[in-house]
PAROFI-696253 format. One line per field, with one value per residue (C-alpha): residue in three letters; y negated, x, z negated; residue number from 1. Coordinates in nm, 4 decimals, always signed. Example, Ala and Ser with C-alpha at 12.3 -4.5 7.8 and 13.67 -1.06 7.14 Angstrom:
aa <- [ALA; SER]
c2 <- [+0.4500; +0.1060]
c1 <- [+1.2300; +1.3670]
c3 <- [-0.7800; -0.7140]
i <- [1; 2]
//
This chain:
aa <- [UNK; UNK; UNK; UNK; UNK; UNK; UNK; UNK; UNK; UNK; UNK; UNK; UNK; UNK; UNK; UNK; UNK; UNK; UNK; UNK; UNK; UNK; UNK; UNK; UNK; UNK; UNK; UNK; UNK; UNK; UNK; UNK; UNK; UNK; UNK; UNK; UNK; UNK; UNK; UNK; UNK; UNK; UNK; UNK; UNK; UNK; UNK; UNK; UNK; UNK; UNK; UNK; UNK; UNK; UNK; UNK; UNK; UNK; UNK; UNK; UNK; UNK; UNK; UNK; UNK; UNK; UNK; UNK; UNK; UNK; UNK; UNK; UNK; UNK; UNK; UNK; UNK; UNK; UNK; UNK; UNK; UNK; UNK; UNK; UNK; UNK; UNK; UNK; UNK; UNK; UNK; UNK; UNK; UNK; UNK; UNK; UNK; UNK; UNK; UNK; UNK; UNK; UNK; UNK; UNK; UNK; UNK; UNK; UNK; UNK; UNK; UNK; UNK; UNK; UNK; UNK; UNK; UNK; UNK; UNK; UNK; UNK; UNK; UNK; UNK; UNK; UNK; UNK; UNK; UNK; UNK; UNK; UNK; UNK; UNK; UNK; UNK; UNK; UNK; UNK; UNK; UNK; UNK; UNK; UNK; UNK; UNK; UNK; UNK; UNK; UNK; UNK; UNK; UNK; UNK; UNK; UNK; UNK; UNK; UNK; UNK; UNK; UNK; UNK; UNK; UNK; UNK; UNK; UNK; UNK; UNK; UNK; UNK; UNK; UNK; UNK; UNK; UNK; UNK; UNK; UNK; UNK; UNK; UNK; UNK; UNK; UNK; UNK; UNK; UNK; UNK; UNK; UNK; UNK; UNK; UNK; UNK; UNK; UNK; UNK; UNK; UNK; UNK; UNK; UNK; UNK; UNK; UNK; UNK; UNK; UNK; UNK; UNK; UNK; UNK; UNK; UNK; UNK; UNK; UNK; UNK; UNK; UNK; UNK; UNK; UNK; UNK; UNK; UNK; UNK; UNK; UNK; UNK; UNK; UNK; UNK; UNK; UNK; UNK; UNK; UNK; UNK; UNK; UNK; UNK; UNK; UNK; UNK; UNK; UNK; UNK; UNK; UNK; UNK; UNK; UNK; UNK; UNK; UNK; UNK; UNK; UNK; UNK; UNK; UNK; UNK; UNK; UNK; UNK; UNK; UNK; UNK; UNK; UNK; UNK; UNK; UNK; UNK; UNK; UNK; UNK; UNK; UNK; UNK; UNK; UNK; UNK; UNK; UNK; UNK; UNK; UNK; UNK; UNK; UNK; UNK; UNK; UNK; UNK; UNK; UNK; UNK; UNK; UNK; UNK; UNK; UNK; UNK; UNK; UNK; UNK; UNK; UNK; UNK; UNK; UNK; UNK; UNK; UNK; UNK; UNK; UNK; UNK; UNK; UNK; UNK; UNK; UNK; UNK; UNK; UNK; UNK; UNK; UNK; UNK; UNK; UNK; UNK; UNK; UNK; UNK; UNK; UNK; UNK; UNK; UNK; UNK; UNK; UNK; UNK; UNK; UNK; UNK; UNK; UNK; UNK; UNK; UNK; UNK; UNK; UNK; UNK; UNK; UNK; UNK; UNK; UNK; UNK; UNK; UNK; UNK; UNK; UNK; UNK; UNK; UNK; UNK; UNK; UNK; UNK; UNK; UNK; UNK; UNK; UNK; UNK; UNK; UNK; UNK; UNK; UNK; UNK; UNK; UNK; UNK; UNK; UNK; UNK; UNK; UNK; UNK; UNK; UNK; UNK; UNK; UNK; UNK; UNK; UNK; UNK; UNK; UNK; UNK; UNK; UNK; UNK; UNK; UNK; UNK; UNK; UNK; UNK; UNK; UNK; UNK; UNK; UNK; UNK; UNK; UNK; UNK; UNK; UNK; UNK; UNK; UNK; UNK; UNK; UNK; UNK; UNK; UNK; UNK; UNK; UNK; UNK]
c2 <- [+1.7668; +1.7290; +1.3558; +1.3498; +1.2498; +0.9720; +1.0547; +0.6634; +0.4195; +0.3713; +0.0030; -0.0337; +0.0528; +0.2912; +0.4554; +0.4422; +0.6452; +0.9430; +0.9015; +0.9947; +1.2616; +1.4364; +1.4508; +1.7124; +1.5451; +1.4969; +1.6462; +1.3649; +0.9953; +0.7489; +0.4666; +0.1914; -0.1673; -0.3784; -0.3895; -0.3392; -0.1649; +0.0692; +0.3315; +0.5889; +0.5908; +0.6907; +0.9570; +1.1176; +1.0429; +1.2411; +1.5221; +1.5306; +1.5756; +1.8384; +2.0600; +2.0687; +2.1140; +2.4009; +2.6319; +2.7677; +2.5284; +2.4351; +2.0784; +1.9495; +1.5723; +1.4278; +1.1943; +1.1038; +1.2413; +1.4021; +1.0776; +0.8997; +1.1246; +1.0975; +0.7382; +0.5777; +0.8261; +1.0061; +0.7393; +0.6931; +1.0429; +1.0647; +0.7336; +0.8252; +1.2140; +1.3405; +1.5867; +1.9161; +1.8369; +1.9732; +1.8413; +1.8181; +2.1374; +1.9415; +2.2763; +2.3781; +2.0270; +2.2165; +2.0906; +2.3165; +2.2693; +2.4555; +2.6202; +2.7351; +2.4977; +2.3626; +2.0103; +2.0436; +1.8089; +1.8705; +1.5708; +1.6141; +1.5751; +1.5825; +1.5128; +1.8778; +2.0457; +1.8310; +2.1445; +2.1197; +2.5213; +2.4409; +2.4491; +2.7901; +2.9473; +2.7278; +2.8141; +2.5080; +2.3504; +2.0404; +1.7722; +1.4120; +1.2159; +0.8870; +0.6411; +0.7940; +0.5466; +0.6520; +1.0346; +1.1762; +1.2726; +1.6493; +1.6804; +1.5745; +1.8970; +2.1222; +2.0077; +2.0672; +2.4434; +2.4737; +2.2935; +2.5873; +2.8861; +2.9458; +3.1406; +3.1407; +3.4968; +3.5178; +3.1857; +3.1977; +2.8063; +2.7470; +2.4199; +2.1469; +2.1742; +1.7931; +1.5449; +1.2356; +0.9614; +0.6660; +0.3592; +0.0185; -0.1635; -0.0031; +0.0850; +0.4920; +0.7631; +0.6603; +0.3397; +0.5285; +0.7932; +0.6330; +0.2269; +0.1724; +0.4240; +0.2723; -0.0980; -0.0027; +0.2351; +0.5269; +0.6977; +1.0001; +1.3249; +1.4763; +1.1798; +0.8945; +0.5366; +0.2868; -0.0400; -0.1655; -0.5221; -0.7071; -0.8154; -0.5198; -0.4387; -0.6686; -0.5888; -0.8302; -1.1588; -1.5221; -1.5750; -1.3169; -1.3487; -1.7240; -1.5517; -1.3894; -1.7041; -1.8537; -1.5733; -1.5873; -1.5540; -1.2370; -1.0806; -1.2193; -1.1651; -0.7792; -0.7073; -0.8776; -0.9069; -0.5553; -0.7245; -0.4214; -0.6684; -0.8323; -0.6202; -0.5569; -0.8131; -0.5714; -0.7963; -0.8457; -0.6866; -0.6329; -0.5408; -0.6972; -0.3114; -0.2455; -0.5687; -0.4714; -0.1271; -0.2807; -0.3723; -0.0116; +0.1344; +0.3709; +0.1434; +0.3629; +0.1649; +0.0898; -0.1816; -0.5721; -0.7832; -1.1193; -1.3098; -1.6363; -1.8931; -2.2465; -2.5089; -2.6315; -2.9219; -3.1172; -2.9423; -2.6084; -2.4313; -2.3181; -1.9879; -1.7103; -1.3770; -1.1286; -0.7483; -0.4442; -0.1395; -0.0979; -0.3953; -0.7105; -0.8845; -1.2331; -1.5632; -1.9227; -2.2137; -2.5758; -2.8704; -3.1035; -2.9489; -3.0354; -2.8152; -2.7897; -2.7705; -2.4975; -2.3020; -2.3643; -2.2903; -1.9500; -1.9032; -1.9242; -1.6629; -1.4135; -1.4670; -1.4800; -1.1715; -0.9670; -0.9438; -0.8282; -1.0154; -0.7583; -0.7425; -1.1281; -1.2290; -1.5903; -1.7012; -1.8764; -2.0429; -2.4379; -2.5424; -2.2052; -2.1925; -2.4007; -2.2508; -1.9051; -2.0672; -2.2986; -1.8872; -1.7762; -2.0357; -1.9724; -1.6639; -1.4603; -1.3033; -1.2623; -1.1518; -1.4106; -1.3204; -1.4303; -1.3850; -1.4334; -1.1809; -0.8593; -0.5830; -0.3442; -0.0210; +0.2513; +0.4934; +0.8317; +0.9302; +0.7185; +0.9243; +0.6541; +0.7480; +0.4383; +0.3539; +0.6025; +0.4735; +0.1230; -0.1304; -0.4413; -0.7706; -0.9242; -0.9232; -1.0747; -0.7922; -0.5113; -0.6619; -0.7782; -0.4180; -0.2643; -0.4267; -0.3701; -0.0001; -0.0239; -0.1604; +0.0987; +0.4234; +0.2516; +0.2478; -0.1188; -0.2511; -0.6032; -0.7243; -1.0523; -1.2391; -1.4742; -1.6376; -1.7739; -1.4412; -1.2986; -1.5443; -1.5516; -1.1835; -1.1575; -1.4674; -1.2989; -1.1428; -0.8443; -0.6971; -0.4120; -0.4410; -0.1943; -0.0825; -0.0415; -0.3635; -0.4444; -0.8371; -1.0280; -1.3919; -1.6528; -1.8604; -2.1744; -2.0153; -1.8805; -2.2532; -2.3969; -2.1954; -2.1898; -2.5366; -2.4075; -2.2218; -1.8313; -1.9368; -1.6678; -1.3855; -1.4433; -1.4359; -1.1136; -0.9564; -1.0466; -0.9239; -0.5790; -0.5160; -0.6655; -0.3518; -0.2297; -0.4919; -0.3952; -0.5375; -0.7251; -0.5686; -0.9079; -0.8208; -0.8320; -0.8718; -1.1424]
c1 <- [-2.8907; -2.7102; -2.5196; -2.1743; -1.9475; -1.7033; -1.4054; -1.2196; -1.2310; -0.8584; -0.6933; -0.4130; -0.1264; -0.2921; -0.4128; +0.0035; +0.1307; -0.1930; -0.0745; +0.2893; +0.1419; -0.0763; +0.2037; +0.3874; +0.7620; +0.7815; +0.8255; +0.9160; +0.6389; +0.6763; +0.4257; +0.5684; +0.6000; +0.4099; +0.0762; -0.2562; -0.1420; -0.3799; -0.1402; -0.2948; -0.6643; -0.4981; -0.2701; -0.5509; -0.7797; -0.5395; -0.5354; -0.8813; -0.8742; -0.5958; -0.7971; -1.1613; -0.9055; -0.7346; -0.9857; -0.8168; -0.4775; -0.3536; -0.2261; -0.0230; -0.0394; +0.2418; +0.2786; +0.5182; +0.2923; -0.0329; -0.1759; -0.0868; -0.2863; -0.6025; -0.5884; -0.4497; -0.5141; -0.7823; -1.0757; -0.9585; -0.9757; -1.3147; -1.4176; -1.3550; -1.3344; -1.6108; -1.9107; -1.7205; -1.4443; -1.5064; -1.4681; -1.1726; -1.1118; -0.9473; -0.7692; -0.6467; -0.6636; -0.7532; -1.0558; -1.1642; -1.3413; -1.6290; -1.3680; -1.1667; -0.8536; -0.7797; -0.6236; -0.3675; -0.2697; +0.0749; +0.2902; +0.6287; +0.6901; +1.0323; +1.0828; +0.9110; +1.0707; +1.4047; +1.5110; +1.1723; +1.1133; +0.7655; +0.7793; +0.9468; +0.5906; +0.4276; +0.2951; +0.1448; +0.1389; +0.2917; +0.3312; +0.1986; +0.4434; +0.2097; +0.4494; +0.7673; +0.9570; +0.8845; +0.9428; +1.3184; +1.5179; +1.5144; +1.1491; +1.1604; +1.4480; +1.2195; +0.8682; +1.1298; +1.1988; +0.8140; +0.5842; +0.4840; +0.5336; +0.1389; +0.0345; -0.3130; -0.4196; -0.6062; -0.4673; -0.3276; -0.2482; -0.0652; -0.1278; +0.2030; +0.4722; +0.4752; +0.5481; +0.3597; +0.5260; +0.3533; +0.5519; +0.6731; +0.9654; +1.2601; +1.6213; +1.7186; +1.6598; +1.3614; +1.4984; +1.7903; +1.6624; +1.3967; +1.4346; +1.7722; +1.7689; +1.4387; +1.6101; +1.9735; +1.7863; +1.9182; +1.6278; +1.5279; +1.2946; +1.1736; +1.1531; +0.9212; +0.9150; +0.6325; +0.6479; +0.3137; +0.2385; -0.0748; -0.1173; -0.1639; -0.5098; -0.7980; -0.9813; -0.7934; -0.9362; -0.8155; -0.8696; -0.6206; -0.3600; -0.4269; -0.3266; -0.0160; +0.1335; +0.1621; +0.3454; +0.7436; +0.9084; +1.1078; +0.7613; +0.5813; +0.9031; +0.8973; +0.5560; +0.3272; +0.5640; +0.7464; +1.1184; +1.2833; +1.6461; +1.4675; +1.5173; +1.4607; +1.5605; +1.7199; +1.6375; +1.2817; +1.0254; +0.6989; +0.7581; +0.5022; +0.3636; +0.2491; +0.0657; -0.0765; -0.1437; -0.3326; -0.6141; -0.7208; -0.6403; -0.9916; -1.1755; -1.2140; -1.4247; -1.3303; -1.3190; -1.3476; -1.0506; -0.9454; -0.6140; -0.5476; -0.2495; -0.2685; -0.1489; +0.1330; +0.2979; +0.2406; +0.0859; +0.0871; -0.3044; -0.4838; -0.5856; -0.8366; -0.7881; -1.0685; -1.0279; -1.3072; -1.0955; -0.8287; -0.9798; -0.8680; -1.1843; -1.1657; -0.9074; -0.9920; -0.7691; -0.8476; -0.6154; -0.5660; -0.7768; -0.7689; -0.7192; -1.1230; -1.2054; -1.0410; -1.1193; -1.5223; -1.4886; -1.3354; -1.5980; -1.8368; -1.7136; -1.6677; -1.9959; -2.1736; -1.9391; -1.9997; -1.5799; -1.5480; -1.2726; -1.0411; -0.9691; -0.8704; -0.5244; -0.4529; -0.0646; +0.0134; +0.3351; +0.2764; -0.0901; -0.1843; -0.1889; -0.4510; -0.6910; -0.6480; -0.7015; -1.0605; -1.1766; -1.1009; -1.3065; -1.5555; -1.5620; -1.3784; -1.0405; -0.8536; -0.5158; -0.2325; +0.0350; +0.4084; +0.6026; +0.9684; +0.8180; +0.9056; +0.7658; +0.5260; +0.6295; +0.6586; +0.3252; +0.4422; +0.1814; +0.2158; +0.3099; +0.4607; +0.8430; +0.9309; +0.8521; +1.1483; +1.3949; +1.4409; +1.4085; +1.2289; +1.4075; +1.0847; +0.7194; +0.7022; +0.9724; +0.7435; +0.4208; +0.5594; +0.6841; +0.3663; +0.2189; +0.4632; +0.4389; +0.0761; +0.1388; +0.4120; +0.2295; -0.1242; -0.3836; -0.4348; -0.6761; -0.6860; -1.0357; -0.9838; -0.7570; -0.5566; -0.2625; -0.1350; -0.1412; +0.0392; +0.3169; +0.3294; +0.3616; +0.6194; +0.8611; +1.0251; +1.3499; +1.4428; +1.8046; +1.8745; +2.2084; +2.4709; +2.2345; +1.9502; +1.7952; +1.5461; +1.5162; +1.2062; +1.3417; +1.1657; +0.9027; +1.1081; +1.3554; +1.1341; +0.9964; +1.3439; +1.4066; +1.1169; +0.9230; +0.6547; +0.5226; +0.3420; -0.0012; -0.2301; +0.0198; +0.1098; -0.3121; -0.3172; -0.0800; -0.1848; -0.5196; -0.3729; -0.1950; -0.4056; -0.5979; -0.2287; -0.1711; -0.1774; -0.4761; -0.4400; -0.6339; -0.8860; -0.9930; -1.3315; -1.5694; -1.8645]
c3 <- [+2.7555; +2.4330; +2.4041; +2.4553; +2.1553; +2.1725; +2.0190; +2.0304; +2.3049; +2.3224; +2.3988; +2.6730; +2.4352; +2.3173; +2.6263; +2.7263; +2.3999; +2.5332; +2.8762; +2.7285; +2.4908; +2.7290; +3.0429; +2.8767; +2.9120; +2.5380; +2.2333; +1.9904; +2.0279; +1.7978; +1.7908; +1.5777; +1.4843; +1.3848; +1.1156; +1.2763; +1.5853; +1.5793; +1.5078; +1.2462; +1.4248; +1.7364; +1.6117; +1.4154; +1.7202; +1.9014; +1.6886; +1.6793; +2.0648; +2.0650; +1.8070; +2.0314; +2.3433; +2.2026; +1.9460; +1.7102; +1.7082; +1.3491; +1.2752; +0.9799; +0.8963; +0.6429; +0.4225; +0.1399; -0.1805; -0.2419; -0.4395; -0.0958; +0.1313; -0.1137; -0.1694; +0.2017; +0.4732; +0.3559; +0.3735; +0.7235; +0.8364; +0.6901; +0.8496; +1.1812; +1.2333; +1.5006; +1.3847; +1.4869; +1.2316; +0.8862; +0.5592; +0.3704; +0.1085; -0.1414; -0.2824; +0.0070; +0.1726; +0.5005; +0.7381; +0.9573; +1.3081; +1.4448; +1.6933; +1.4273; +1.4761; +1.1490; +1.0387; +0.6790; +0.5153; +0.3755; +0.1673; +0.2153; -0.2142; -0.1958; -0.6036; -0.6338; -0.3206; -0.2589; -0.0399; +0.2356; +0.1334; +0.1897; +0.5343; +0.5359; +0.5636; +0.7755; +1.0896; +1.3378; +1.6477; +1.5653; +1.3124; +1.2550; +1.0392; +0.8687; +0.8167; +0.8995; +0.7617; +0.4492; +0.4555; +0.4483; +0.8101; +0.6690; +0.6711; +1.0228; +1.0918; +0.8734; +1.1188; +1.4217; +1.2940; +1.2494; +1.5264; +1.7431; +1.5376; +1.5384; +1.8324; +1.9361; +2.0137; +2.3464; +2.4698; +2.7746; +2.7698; +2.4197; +2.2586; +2.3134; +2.0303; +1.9238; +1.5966; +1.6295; +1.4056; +1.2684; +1.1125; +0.9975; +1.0929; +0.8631; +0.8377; +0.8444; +1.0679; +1.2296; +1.3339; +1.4146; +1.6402; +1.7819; +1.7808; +1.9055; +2.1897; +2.2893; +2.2831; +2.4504; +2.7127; +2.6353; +2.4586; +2.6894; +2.6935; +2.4828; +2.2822; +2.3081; +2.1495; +2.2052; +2.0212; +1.9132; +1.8060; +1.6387; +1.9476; +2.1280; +1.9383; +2.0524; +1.7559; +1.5341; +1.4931; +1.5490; +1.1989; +1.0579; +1.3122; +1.1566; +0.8339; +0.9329; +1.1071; +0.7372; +0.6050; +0.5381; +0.8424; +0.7990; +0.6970; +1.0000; +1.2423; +1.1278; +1.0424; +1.2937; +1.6034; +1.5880; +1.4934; +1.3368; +1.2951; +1.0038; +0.6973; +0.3430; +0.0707; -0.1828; -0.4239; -0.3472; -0.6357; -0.4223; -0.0063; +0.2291; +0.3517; -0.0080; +0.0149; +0.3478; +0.2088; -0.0712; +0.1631; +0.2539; -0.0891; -0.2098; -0.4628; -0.8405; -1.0954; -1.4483; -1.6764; -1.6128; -1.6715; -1.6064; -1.6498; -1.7018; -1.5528; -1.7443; -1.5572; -1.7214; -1.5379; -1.1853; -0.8961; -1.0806; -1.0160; -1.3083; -1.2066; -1.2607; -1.1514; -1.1744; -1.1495; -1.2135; -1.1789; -0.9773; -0.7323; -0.7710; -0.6358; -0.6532; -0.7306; -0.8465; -0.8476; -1.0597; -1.0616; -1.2979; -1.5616; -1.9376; -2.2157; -2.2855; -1.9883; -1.8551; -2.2356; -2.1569; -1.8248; -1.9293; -2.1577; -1.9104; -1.6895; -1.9568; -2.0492; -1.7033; -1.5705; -1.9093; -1.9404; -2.2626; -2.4947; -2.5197; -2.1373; -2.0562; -2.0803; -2.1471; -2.0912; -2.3709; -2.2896; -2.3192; -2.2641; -2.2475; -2.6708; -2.6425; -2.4678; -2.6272; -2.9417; -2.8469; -2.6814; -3.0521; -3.2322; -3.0061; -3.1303; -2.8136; -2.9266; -2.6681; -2.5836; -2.5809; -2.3268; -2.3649; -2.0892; -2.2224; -2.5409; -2.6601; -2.3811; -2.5317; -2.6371; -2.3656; -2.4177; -2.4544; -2.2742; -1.9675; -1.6081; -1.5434; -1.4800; -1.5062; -1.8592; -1.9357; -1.6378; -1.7208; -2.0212; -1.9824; -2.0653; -2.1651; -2.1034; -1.7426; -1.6316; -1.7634; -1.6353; -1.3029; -1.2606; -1.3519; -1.0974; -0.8240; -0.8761; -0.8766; -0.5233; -0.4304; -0.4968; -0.3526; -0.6577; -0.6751; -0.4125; -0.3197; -0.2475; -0.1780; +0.1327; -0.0272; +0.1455; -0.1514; -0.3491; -0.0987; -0.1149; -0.4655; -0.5009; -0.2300; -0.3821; -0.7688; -0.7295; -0.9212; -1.0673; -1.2980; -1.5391; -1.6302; -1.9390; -1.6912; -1.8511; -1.5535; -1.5127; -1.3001; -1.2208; -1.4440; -1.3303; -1.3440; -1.1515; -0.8212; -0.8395; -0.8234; -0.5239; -0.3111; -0.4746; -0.5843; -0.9246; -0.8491; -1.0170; -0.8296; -0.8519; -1.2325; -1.2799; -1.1288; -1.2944; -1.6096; -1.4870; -1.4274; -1.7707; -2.0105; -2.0775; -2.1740; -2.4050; -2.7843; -2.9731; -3.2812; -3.6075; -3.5856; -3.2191; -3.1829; -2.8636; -2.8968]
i <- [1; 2; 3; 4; 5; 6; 7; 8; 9; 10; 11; 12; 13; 14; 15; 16; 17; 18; 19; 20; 21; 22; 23; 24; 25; 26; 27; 28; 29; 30; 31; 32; 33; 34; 35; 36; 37; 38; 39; 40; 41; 42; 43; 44; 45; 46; 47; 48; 49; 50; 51; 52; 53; 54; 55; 56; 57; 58; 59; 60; 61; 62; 63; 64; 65; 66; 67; 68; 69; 70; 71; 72; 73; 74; 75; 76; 77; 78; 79; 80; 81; 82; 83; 84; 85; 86; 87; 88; 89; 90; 91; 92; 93; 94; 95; 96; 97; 98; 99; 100; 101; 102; 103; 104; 105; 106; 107; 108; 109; 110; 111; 112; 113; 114; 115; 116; 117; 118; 119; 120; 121; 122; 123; 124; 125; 126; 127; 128; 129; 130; 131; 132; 133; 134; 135; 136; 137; 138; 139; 140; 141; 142; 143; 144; 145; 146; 147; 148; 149; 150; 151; 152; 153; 154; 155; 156; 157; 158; 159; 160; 161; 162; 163; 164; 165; 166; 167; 168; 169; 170; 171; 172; 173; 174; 175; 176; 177; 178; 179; 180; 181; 182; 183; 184; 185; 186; 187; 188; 189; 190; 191; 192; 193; 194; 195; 196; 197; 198; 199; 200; 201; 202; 203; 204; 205; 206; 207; 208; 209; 210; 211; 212; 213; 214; 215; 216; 217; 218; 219; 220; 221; 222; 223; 224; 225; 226; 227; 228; 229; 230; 231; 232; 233; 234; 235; 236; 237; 238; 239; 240; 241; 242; 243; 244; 245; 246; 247; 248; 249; 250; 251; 252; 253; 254; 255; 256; 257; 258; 259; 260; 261; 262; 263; 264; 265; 266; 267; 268; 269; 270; 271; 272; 273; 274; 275; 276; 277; 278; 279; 280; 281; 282; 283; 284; 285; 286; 287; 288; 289; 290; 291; 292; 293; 294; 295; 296; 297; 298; 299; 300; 301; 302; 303; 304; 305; 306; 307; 308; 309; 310; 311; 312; 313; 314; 315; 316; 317; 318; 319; 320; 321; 322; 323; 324; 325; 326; 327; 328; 329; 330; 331; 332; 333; 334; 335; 336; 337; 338; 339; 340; 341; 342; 343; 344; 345; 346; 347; 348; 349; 350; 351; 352; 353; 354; 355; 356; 357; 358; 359; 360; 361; 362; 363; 364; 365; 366; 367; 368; 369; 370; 371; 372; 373; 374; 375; 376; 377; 378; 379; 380; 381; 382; 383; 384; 385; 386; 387; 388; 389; 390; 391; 392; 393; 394; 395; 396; 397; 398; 399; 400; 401; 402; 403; 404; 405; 406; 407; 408; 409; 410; 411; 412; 413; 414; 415; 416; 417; 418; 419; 420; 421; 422; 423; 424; 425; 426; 427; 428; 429; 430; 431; 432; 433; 434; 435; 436; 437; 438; 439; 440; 441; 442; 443; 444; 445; 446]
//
């Protein structure tokens, strides 16, 4: 007898969102909330199901962008789709069962088709929407128009027409046609909304829900206990999901790079970030460390981690001079950084759309930036779990003038407001643009 394949062993809340899928009363489910609910393993879990159930059923998963799909969904669809689902064809980004049903992934990429006439020409069963919250209410009419328009020939018993929907916490349409219904009672077939916390998945360990109790508290309110009343600073660079994001971003190698916060004053950290591609991998902290010692300890991990010169950023504001210059007459040139300095030159060659949107007060604005849209569009991975990274990268405020002059609050600043200086997050950012850094004609690697 051939063994029977598991598909997922579903948890309680879980088992409720099937139960609601599966009855045939709805049309519209929404499983939402809060991080780590379990909520994109059972939606492609259930898709999974619905294409050995039905042969020959077509599927369309969404997401905002292509680059989003490949880096943040993707991994997880290969990680836990069963033996009978195909690989994806990354031209046609189609897999395709044994039965012939077929799972397509289609980003909504609404900067190249603002109008949805994508979806003209689609025929499916249904729709799931990854992280609803960040796709536009029109794509949502456009999957209405579509789910069902793909007939299975022979089938007597058509598959259901259905959009699942993934997502955060979040102001707009989701929140709007799902969440408040659901709270005021008045949310009724054929839509479904099922809140899902971190608590709801057993899977999570006492030590990270340890983590998450020492996070701000409109992050932890909205992001670990489902509270969707707790919104978006406007003025906030980095958002907490991009953080969260970071954690399941696809690792790509590249060069070795480390940045360097000097401890200028008082409890401020000395801190070392260390990055090898696009994974930020590891963060040290020293107190009360003098001028040599922190410029032979940093010789020692360029030396024992084989980080070339050219890739470690030193900030040179204050005490920071001084160890950039003992690394030089040591013979390791590195790269000063001054925040409040003029922001390099935008690199005509850079996809970045940014680089042509906004100019950079100084350094730390352009840097900081960088970073955050490294975060945004999910190519950085963060390696390591570091409460205090986390912090740091969620505390700098953010405005853009009438000249679209973008400024990042000063370091002084965020520690006159919250009490603290952002050590580990200003390492890590310098660890992520140094390689962007121009190099001075004496730069040479020991």
């Amino acid at each position: 007898m051939a063994k029977r394949e598991v598909l997922i062993e579903l948890f309680p809340k879980q088992e409720q969102f099937a139960s609601a899928l599966f009855s045939g009363k709805y049309n519209y489910l929404c499983y939402g909330g809060a991080i780590r609910g379990g909520k994109t393993v059972l939606v492609l879990s259930l898709i999974f199901i619905l294409c050995r159930v039905f042969p020959g059923s077509r599927w369309a998963i969404t997401r905002k962008d292509l680059p989003t799909i490949r880096r943040n969904l993707l991994p997880t669809f290969n990680k836990f789709k069963p033996r009978f689902v195909g690989s994806v064809h990354q031209t046609s980004w189609t897999a395709t069962c044994e039965n012939g049903s077929q799972i397509i992934f289609f980003p909504e990429s609404i900067k190249d088709d603002p109008e949805g006439d994508r979806f003209r020409g689609l025929e499916v069963n249904g729709f799931v929407n990854e992280e609803a919250n960040e796709l536009q209410e029109q794509t949502f009419i456009r999957q209405q128009e579509r789910m069902g328009t793909w007939t299975i020939p022979g089938l007597k018993v058509q598959p259901p027409k259905i959009i699942l929907l993934t997502c955060n916490p979040s102001q707009g349409w989701v929140k709007d046609r799902f969440y408040n219904p659901w709270r005021t009672k008045t949310l009724e077939a054929p839509y479904f909304y099922l809140p899902a916390q971190a608590d709801d998945n057993p899977y999570i360990s006492e030590e990270q829900k340890e983590v998450w109790r020492k996070l701000p508290e409109a992050e932890y309110k909205r992001f670990v206990l489902g509270d969707w009343d707790f919104t978006d600073d406007p003025d906030q660079l980095i958002k907490f999901e991009w953080i969260h994001g970071a954690y399941e971003t696809e690792e790509i190698g590249g060069r070795h790079k480390m940045g360097i916060d000097v401890a200028r004053y008082g409890d401020d950290k000395t801190t070392f970030a260390y990055q090898i591609g696009n994974v930020l991998y590891e963060i040290e902290e020293f107190s009360q460390l003098s001028i040599d010692q922190t410029s032979n300890f940093a010789i020692a991990r360029v030396a024992e981690r084989s980080i070339n010169a050219d890739m470690v950023g030193v900030d040179t504001v204050g005490l920071g001079a001084g160890v950039a210059d003992n690394m030089r007459a040591a013979g390791y040139r590195v790269k000063e950084i001054v925040s409040g300095g003029k922001p390099k030159e935008p690199d005509p060659k850079d996809e970045d759309p940014t680089a042509s949107l906004y100019k950079f007060k100084d350094l730390r604005a352009q840097m900081w930036w960088h970073y955050r849209e490294m975060l945004r569009k999910g190519e950085l991975r963060l390696g390591v779990q570091h409460q205090k990274l986390v912090d740091d990268l969620l505390a700098p405020r953010y405005k853009i003038k009438s000249d679209r002059t973008l400024v990042v609050e000063s370091k002084d600043d965020i520690k006159k407001r919250i009490g603290r200086s952002t050590d580990y997050g200003d390492a890590a950012v310098y660890a992520g643009f140094v390689d962007k850094l121009e190099e001075p004609h004496w730069l040479f690697n020991r």
